[in-house]
N, C-alpha and C positions, 0 to 999 in steps of 0.2 A: 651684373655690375652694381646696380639697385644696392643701397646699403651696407657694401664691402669697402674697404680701404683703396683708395685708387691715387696713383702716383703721377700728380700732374706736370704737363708739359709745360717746360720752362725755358727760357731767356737768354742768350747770351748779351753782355754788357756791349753796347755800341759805341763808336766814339763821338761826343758831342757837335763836332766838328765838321761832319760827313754823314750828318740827316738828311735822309732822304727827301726833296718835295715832289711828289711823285704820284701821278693817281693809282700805280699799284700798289700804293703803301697805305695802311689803315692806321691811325694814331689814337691812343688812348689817352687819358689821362693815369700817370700812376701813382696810385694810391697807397700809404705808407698805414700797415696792420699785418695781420695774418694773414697766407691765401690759403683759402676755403672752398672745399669741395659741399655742397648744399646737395642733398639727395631726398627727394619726395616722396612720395609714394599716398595718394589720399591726404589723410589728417595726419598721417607722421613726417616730421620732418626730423634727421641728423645730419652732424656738421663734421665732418673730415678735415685734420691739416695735412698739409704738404706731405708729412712724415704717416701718415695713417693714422694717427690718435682722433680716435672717437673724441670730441670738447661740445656735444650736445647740451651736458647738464650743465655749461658754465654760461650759455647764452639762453636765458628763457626767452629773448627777442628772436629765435627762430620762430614761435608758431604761431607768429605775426607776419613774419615774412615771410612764411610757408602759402597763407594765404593769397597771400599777391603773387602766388606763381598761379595764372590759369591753366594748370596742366594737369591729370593726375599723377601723374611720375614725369621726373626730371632729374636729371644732374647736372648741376650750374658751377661754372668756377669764377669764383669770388675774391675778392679781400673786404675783411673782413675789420671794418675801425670807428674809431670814435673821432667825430666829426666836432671841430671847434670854429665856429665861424667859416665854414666850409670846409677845412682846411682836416685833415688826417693827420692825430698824434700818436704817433709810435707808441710811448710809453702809456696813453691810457689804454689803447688796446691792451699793450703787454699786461696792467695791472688788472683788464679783466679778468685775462688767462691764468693769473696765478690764484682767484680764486676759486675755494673749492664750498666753502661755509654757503650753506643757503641763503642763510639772511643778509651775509656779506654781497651776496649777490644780486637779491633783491634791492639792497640797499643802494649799489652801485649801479643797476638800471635807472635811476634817478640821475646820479652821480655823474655816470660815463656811460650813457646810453650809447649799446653798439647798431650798426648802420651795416649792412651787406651789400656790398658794390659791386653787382653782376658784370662781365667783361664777357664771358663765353659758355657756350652750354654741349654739354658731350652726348648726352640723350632725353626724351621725351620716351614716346612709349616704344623707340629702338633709337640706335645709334646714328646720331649723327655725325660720327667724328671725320668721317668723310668727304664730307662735304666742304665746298672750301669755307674761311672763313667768314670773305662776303653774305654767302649765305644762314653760315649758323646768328652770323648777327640780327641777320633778320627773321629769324626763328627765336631770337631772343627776346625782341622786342616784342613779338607778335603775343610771349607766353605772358609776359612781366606786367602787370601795371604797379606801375611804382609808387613805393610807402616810405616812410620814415624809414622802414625798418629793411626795405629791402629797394635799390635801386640797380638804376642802368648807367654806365659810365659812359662820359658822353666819347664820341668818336669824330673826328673831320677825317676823311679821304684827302690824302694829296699833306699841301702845307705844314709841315712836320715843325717845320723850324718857326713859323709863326704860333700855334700852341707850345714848343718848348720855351720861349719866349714870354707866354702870357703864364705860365705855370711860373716858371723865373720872378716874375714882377708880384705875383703870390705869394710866393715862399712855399709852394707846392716842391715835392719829391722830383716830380719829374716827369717825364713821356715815355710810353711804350709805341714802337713802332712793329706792325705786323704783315705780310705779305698777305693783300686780300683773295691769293688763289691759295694759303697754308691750309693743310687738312690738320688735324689735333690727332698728335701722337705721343701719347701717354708716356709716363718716366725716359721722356728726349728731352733735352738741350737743342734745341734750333736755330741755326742762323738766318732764320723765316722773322726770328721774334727777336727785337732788341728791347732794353732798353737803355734811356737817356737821363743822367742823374744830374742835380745840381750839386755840385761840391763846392764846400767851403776850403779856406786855406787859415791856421792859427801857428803861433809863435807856439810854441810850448818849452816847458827846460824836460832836460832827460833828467829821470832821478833815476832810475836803476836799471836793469837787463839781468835778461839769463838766457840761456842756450836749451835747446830741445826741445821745441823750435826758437830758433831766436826771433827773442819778444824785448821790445823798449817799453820804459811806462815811463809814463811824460805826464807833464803836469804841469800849474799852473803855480803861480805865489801869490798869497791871500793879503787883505790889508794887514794882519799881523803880523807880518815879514813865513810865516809857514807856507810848507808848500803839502798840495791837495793831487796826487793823483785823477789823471782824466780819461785815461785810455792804456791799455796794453798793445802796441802797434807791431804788426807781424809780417806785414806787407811792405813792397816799396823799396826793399833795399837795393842797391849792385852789391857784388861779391865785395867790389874794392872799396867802399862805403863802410862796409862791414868789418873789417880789418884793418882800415883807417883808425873806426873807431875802439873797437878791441884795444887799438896798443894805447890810446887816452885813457882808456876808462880804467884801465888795470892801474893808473897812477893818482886817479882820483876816488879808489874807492874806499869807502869808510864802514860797511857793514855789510855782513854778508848773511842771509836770514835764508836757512834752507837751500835753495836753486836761485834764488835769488840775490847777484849785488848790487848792492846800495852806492850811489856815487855822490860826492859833492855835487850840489846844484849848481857847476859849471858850463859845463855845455848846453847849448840851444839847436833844433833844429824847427822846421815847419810840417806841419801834417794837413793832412786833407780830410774833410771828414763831412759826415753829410745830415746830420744835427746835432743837437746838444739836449740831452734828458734833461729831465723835471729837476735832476738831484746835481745836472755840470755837466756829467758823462760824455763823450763822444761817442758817437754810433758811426760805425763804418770807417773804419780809419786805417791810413796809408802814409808812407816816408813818403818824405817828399822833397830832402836835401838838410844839411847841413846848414845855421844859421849864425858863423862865423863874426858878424859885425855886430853879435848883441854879447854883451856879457854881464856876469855876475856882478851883482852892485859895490858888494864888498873888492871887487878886484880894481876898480876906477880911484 
């Protein structure tokens, strides 16, 4: 396993609603970066994502945090982020990721110093993925002492919905809940593992669409009366939502660029989405009805 690409066990979306409080439930905090597979061995340390890409050489704050594992070999699964006032920013992670320049990278260890936030560990010097997860956590704890560079994510037993709460009042991502009898089974989807997101809800105007897959791009109007793209939304629709709006939009469209048409800034609807990037962007985004009582200014 040691050093190979390994395909980690992942999550299905829970409903915020129906959190468990429960002392068979283990709750994380979760943390918005990369998740990252951390693999030991002595003085070497590489870093695995989710997809198998080797991204050693983009993080030299691995063999700082290779350190803080008291283990000689380990596999630890992580996310992997830049921490602002405690707080996990999507996009400074993503903009470590996209470098590849050495100096760019040295430069941005200053910058966007990244933080590895251990959550579960698959083996030591054998596999532990057996075990439930009660257990690997405290095989987790037992390896880690915690650094700048490499921590432990805090956990409560039970109480779900009082940490989804305190995460809420942060502006934190959100909470992962986990069955503390779950064993870790590699490239699975578990209904053992939720998690719980905070979403937001925004007005936006539709400016255009296209089909294959149908996708809306919505947007925003600037103080110059222009409108700025925020999102391409692929999610969220009903069938009759979708053909509602089809026969509107084929009357208001005014340009057609490739696969894409272009509409009058007439229609409004609402989206859901679970932050806003550095540059406006929405990340994570879903329909989430039609917004009939707002119109276009020039129509009043």
């Amino acid at each position: 396993m040691i050093f190979t690409p390994i395909k980690p066990m992942l999550l299905h979306m829970g409903n915020n609603d129906e959190i468990i409080d429960n002392p068979e439930w283990i709750y994380d905090i979760k943390w918005d970066g990369w998740r990252i597979l951390l693999h030991k061995q002595g003085d070497k340390v590489e870093a695995y994502t989710r997809h198998g890409n080797n991204v050693t050489a983009k993080f030299p704050e691995l063999q700082a945090a290779g350190q803080s594992i008291h283990e000689h070999e380990a596999i630890i699964d992580c996310e992997g982020v830049v921490l602002r006032n405690g707080i996990s920013i999507f996009d400074d992670f993503a903009y470590r990721g996209r470098l590849s320049n050495k100096e760019k990278i040295e430069q941005a260890m200053l910058t966007h110093p990244t933080t590895f936030i251990a959550f579960d560990v698959l083996a030591t010097d054998e596999s532990v993925m057996s075990k439930p997860l009660v257990e690997r956590k405290e095989i987790l704890s037992s390896i880690i002492e915690p650094s700048n560079n490499l921590l432990i994510t805090p956990s409560v037993v039970g109480n779900g919905n009082d940490i989804f709460k305190l995460t809420k009042d942060k502006g934190m991502e959100g909470i992962v809940g986990k069955r503390s009898d779950s064993t870790y089974k590699t490239n699975h989807r578990s209904h053992s593992w939720l998690k719980y997101k905070h979403f937001k809800v925004m007005d936006v105007v539709i400016l255009g669409y296209k089909e294959n897959p149908f996708t809306m791009i919505v947007g925003t109007q600037l103080s110059n009366g222009k409108y700025r793209p925020v999102a391409n939304v692929e999610f969220g629709f009903k069938p009759d939502e979708k053909r509602a709006f089809r026969e509107i939009a084929k009357q208001i469209v005014n340009n057609v660029e490739r696969d894409i048409m272009w509409l009058e800034p007439r229609l409004f609807c609402k989206v859901q989405y679970l932050e806003k990037t550095s540059t406006g962007s929405l990340r994570i985004v879903s329909f989430k009805g039609f917004n009939f009582n707002k119109v276009h200014e020039e129509s009043i």
